[in-house]
VOPAFI-51400 format. One record per residue (C-alpha): chain; x, y, z. Coordinates in steps of 0.5 Angstrom, whole numbers, plus 500, padded with zeros to 3 digits. Layout:
N
<atom c="A" east="X" north="Y" up="Z"/>
...
END
This chain:
153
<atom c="A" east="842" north="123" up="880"/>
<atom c="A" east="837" north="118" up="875"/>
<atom c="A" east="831" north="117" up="877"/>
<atom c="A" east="827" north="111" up="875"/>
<atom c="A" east="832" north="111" up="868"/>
<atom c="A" east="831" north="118" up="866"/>
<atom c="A" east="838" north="121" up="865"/>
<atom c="A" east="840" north="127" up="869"/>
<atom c="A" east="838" north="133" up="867"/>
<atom c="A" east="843" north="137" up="871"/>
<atom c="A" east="847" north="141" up="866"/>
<atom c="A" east="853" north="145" up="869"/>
<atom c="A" east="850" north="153" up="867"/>
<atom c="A" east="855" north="157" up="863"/>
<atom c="A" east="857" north="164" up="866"/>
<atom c="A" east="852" north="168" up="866"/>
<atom c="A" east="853" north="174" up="862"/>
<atom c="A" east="855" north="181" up="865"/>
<atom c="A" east="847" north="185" up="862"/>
<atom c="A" east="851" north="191" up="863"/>
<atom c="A" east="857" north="190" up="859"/>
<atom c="A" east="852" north="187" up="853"/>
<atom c="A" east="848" north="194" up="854"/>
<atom c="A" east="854" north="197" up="853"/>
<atom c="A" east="857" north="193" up="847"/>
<atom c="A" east="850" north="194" up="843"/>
<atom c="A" east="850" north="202" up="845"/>
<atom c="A" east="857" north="202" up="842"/>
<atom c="A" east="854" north="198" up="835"/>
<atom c="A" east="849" north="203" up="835"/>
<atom c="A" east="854" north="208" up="835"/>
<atom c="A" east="858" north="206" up="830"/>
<atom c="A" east="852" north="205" up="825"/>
<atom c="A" east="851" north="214" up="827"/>
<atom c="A" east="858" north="214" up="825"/>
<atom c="A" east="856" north="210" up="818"/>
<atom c="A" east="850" north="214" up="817"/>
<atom c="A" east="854" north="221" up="819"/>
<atom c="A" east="859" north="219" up="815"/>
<atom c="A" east="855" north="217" up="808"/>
<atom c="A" east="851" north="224" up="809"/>
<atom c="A" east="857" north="227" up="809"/>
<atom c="A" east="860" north="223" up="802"/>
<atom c="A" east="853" north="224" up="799"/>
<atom c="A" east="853" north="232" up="800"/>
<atom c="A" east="860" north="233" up="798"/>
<atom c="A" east="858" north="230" up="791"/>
<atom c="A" east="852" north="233" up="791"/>
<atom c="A" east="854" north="240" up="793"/>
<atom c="A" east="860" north="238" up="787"/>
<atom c="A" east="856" north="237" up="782"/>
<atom c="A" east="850" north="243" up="783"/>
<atom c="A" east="855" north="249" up="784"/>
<atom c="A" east="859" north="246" up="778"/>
<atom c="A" east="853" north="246" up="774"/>
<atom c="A" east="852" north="253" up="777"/>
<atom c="A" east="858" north="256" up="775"/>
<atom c="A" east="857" north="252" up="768"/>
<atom c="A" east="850" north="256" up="767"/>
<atom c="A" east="855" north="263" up="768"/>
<atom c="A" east="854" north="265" up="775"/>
<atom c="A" east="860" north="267" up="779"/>
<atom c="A" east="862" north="264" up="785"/>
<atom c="A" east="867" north="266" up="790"/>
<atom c="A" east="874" north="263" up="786"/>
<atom c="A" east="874" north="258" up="780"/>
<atom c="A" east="875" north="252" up="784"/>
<atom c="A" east="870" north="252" up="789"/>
<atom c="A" east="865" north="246" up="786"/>
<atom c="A" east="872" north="242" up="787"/>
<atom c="A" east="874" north="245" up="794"/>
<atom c="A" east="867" north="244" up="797"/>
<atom c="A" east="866" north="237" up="795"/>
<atom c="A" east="873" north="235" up="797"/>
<atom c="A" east="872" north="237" up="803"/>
<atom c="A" east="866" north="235" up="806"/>
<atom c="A" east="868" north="228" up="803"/>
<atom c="A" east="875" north="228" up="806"/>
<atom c="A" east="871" north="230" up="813"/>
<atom c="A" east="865" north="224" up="811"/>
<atom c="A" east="873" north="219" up="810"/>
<atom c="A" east="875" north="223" up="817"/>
<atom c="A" east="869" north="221" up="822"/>
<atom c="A" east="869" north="214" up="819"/>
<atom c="A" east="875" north="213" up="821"/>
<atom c="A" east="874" north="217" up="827"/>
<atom c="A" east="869" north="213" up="829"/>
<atom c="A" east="871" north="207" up="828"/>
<atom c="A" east="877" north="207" up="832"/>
<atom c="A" east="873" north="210" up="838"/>
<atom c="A" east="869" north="203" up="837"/>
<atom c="A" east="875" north="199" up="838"/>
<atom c="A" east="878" north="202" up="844"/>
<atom c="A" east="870" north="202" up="847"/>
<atom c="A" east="871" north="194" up="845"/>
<atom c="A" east="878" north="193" up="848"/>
<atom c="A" east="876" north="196" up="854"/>
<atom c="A" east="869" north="192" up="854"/>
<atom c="A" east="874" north="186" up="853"/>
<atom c="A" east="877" north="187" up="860"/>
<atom c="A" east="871" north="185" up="864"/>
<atom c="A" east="868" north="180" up="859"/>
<atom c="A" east="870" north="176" up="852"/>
<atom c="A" east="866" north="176" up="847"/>
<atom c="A" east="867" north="176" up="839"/>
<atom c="A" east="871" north="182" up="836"/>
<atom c="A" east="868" north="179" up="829"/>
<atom c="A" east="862" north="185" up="830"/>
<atom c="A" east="857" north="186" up="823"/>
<atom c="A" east="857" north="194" up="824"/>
<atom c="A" east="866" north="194" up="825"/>
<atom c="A" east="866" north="190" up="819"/>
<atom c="A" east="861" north="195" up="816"/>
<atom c="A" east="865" north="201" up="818"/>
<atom c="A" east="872" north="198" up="816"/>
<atom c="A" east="869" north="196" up="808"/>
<atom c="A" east="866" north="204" up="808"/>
<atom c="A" east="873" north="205" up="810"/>
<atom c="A" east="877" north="202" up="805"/>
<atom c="A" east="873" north="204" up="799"/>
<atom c="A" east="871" north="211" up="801"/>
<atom c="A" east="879" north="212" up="801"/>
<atom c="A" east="879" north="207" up="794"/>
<atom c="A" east="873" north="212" up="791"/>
<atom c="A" east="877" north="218" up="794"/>
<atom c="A" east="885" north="216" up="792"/>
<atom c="A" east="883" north="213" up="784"/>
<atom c="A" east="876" north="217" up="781"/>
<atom c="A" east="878" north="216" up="774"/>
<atom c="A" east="880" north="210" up="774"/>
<atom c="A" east="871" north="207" up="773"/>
<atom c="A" east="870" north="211" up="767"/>
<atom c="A" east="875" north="213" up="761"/>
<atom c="A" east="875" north="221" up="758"/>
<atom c="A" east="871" north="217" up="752"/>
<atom c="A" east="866" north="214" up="756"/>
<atom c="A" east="864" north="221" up="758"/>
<atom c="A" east="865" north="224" up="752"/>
<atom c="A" east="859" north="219" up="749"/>
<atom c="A" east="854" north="221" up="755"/>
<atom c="A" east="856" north="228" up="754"/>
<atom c="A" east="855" north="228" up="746"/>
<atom c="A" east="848" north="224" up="747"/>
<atom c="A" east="846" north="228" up="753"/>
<atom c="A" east="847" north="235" up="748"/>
<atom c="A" east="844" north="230" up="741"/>
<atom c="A" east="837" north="229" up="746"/>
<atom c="A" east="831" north="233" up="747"/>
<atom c="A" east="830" north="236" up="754"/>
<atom c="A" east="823" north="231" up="755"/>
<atom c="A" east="828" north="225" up="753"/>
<atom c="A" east="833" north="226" up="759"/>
<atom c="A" east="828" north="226" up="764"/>
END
């Protein structure tokens, strides 16, 4: 209805949205982003205990088997790649569900962020070796051993 040449204002409202299914789909975010941080805790603790019982055991001290340094490194990193993995799977059934009783987008920031730490973490994990050669360790090693304990730090 016009009045006085003004255009009608009235504008057919959109769906209202369910309040409770976006608390729900910002609480499964949030979640995920849990999984995230558990899951980069996890990959930074296996290479740090890696690094400092393999120092460890290069300084002398014995450890339980040889091949400890190794074991715990790939195991805390094999169960950081796990919970990522475990996580994001719950997020995407959490969001199909959620799918049934409103649409929304399945495009979220944090499901793109958990699926990119997922394929390079198992990159990471399947291919080591291949960022560095046997060479370029051996120049740092030989510059590291050629420097005066005030320089490396």
């Amino acid at each position: 209805m016009e009045i006085e040449g003004k255009p009608s204002t009235n504008v057919t409202p959109k769906e209202p949205l369910d309040l409770g299914t976006m608390r729900t789909i910002l609480a499964a975010d949030r979640t995920l982003m849990a999984w995230i941080r558990t899951s980069f805790t996890l990959l930074g603790f296996g290479f740090t205990i890696y690094a400092i019982l393999k120092a460890l055991q290069d300084a002398g001290k014995t450890l339980p088997r040889e091949n400890t340094p190794q074991n715990l490194g790939l195991f805390l990193s094999v169960m950081g790649i796990f919970s990522i993995l475990l996580g994001t799977i719950d997020y995407w059934m959490t969001l199909r569900e959620l799918r049934q009783i409103q649409t929304f987008r399945y495009f979220r920031p944090a499901l793109v962020m958990a699926l990119y730490q997922i394929s390079q973490s198992v990159t990471l994990w399947l291919f080591p070796n291949r960022q560095r050669s046997d060479s370029t360790w051996r120049t740092r090693e030989f510059r590291h051993d050629r420097c005066s304990a005030s320089e490396r730090f």
